[in-house]
FIKOLFI-207656 format. One record per residue: residue in one letter; residue number from 1; y, x, z of N, C-alpha, C, CB in turn. Coordinates in Angstrom, 1 decimal, padded with zeros to 4 digits. Each point is the difference from the previous one (the first is absolute). Glycine has a CB too. Example, Ala and Ser with C-alpha at 12.3 -4.5 7.8 and 13.67 -1.06 7.14 Angstrom:
BEGIN
TORNU   aa     i      n_Y      n_X      n_Z     ca_Y     ca_X     ca_Z      c_Y      c_X      c_Z     cb_Y     cb_X     cb_Z
TORNU    a     1   -005.7    013.2    007.8    001.2   -000.9    000.0    001.2    000.9    000.0   -001.2   -001.9    001.2
TORNU    s     2    002.3    001.5   -001.9    001.1    000.9    000.0    001.1   -000.8    000.8   -000.6    001.2   -002.2
END
This chain:
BEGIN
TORNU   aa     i      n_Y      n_X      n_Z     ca_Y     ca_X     ca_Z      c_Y      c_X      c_Z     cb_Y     cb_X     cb_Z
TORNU    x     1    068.7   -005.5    023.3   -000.2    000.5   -001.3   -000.9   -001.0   -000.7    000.3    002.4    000.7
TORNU    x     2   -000.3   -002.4   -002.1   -000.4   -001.0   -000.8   -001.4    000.7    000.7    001.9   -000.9   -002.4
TORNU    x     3   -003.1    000.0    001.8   -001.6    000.5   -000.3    000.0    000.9   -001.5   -001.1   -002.5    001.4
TORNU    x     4    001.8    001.8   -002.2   -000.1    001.5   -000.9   -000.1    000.9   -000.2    000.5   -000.4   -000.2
TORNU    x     5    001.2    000.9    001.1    000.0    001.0    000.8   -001.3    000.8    000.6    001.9   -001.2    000.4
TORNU    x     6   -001.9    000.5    001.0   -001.1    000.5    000.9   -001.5    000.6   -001.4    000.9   -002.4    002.7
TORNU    x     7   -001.1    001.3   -003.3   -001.4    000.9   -000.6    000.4    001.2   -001.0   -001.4   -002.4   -000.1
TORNU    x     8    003.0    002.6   -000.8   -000.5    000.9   -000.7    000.8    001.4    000.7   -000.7   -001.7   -002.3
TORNU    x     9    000.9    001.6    003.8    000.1    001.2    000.6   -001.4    000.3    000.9    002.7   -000.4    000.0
TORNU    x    10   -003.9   -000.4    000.0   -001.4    000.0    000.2    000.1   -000.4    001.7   -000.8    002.1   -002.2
TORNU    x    11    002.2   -003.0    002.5   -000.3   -000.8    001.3   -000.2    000.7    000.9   -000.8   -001.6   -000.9
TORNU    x    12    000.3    001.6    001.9    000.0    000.6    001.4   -001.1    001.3    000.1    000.5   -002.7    001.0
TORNU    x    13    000.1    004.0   -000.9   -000.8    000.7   -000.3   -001.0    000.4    001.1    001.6    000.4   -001.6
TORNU    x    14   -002.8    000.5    001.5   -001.1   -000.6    000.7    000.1    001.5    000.8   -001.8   -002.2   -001.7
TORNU    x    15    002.3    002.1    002.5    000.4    000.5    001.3    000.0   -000.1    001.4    000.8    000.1   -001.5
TORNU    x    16   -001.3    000.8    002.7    000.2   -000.4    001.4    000.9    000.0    000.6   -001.4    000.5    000.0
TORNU    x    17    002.9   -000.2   -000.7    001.3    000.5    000.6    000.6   -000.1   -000.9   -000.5    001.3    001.5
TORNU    x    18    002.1   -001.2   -002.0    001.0    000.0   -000.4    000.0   -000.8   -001.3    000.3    002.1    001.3
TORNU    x    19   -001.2   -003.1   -001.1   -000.1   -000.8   -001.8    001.5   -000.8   -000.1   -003.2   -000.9   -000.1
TORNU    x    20    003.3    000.5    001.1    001.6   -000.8   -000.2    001.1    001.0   -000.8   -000.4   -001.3    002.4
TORNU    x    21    000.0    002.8   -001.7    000.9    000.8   -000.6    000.3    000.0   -001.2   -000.4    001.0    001.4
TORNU    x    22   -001.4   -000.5   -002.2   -000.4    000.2   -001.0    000.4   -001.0   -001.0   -001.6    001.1    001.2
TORNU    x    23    001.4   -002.4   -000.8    000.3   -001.4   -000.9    001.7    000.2   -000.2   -002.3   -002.0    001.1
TORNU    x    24    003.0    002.3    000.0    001.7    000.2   -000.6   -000.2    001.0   -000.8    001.5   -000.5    002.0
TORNU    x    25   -001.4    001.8   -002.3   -000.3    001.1   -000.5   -000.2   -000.6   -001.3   -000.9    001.5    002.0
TORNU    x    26   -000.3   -002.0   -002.5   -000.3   -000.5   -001.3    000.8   -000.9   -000.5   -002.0    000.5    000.4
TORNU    x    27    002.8   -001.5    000.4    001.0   -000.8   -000.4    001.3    000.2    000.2   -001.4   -001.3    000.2
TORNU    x    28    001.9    002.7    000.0    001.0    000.4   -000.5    000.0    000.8   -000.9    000.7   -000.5    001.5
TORNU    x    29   -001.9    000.6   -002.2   -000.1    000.8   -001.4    000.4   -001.0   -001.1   -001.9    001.6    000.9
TORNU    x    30    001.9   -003.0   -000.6    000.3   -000.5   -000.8    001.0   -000.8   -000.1   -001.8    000.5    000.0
TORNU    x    31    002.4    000.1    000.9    001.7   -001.0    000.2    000.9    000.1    001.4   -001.1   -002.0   -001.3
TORNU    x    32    001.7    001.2    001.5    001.1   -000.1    000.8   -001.5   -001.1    001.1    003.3    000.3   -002.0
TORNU    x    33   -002.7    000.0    003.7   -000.7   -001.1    000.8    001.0   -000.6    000.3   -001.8    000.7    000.8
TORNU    x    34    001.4   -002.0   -000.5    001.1   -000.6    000.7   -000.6   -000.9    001.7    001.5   -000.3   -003.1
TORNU    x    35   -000.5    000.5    003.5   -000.5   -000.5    001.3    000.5   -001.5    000.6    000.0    002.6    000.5
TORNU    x    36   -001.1   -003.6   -000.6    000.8   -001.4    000.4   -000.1   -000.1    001.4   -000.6   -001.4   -002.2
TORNU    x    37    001.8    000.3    002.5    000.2    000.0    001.1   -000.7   -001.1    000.9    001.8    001.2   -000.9
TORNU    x    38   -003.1   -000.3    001.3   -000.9   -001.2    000.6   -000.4    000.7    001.4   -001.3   -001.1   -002.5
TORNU    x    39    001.0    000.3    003.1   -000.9    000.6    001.4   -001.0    000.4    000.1    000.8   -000.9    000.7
TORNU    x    40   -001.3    001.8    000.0   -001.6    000.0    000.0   -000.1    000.2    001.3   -000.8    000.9   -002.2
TORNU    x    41   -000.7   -001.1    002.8   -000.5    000.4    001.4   -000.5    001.2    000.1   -000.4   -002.0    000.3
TORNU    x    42    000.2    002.6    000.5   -001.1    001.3    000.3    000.1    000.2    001.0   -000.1    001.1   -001.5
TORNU    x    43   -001.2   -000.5    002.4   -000.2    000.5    001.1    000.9    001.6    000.6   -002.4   -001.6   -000.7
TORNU    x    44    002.8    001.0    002.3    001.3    000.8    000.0   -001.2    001.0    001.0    003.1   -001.9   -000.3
TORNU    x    45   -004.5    001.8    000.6   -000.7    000.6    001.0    000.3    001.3    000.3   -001.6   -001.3   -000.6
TORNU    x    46    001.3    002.5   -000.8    000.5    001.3   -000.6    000.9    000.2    001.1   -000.1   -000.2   -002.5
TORNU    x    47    001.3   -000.4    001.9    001.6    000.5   -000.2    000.2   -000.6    001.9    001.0   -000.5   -003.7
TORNU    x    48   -001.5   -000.2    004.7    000.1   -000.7    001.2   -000.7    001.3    000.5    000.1   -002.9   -000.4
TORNU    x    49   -001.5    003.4    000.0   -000.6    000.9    001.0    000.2    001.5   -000.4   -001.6   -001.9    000.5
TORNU    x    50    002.1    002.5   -001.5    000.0    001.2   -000.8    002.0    000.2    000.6   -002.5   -000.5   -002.8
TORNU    x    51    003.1   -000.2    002.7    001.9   -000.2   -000.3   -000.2    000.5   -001.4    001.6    000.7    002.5
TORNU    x    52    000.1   -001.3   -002.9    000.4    000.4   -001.2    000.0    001.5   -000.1    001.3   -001.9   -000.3
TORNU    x    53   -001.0    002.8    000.6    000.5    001.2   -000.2   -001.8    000.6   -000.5    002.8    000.2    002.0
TORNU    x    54   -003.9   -000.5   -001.0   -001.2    000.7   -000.4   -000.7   -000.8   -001.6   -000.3    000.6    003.0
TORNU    x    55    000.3   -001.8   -003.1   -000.1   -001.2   -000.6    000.1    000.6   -001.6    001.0   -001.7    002.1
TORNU    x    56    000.4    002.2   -001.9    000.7    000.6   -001.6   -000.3    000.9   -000.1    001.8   -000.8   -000.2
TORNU    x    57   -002.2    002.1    001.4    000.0    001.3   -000.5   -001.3    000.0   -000.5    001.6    001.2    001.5
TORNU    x    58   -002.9   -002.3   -001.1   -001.2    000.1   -000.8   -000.3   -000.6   -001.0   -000.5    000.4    001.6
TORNU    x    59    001.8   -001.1   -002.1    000.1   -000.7   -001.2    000.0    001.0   -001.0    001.2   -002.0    001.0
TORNU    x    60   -000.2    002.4   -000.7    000.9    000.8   -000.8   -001.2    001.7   -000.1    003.2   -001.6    001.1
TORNU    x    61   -003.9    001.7   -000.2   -001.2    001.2   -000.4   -000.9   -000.6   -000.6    000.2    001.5    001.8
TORNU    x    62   -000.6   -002.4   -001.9   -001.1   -001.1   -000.6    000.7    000.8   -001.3   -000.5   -003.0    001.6
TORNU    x    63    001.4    002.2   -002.3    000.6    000.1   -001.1    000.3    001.0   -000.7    000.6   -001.5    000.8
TORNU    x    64    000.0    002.8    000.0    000.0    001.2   -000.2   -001.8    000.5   -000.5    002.5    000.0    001.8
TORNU    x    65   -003.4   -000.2   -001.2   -001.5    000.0   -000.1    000.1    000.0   -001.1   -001.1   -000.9    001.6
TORNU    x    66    001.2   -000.6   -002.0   -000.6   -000.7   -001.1    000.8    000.7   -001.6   -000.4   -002.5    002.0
TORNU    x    67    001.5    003.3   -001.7    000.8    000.6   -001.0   -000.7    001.4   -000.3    002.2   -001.3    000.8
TORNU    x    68   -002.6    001.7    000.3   -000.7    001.3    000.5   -001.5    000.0   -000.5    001.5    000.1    002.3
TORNU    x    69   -001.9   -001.3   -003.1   -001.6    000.1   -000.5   -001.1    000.0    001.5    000.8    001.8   -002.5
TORNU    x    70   -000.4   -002.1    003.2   -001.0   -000.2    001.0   -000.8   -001.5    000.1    001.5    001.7    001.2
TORNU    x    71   -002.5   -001.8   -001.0   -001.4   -000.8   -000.3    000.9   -001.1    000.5   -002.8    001.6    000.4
TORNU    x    72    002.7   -002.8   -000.9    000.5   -001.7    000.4   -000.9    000.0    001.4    000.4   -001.6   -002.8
TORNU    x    73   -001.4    001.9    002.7   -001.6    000.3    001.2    000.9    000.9    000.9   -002.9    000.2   -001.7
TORNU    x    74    003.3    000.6    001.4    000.2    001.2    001.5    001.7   -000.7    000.5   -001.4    003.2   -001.2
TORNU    x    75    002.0   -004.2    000.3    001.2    000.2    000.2   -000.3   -001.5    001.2    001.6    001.6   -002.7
TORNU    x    76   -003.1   -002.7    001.9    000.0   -000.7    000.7    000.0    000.0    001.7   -000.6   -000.5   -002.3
TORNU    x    77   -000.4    001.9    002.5   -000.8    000.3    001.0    001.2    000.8    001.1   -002.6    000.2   -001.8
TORNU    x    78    003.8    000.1    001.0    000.9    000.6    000.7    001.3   -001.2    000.9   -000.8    002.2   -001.9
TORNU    x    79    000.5   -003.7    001.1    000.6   -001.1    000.5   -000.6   -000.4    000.4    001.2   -000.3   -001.0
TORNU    x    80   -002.3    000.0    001.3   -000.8   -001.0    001.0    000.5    001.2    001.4   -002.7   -001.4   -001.9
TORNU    x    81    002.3    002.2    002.0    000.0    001.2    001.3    001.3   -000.3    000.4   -001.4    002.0   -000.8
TORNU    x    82    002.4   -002.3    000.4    001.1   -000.4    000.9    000.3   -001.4    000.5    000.8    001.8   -001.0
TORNU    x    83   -001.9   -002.3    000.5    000.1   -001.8    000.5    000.0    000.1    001.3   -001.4   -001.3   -001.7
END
């Protein structure tokens, strides 16, 4: 995203949990995303010691939380506990 962008959706919001979410959320208020086709790295530790199946279902309650008004703090404190 341009830096334009990023500042007048107020950039990375100041959060212990789900800011990535948050930052999509605000930039599809203002358009279409689009997704280029690049690579990225990330640590597969999670998803190697949790499996997929547990991996997603605490994703996906993370998320549910976070829809649910529950504290970014309690939702953080509920993802670290399954590390």
């Amino acid at each position: 995203m341009r830096r334009e962008v990023f500042e007048e959706i107020g950039g990375f919001p100041e959060l212990p949990i789900m800011e990535d979410f948050e930052l999509i959320k605000r930039l599809k208020k203002r358009g279409k995303i689009a997704i280029i086709p690049a690579k990225i790295t990330t640590s597969a530790r999670r998803w190697e010691k949790l499996g997929i199946w547990k991996t997603t279902l605490i994703n996906q309650l993370i998320i549910i939380g976070y829809y649910l008004k529950i504290s970014p703090l309690k939702l953080k404190q509920l993802y670290q506990q399954k590390e």
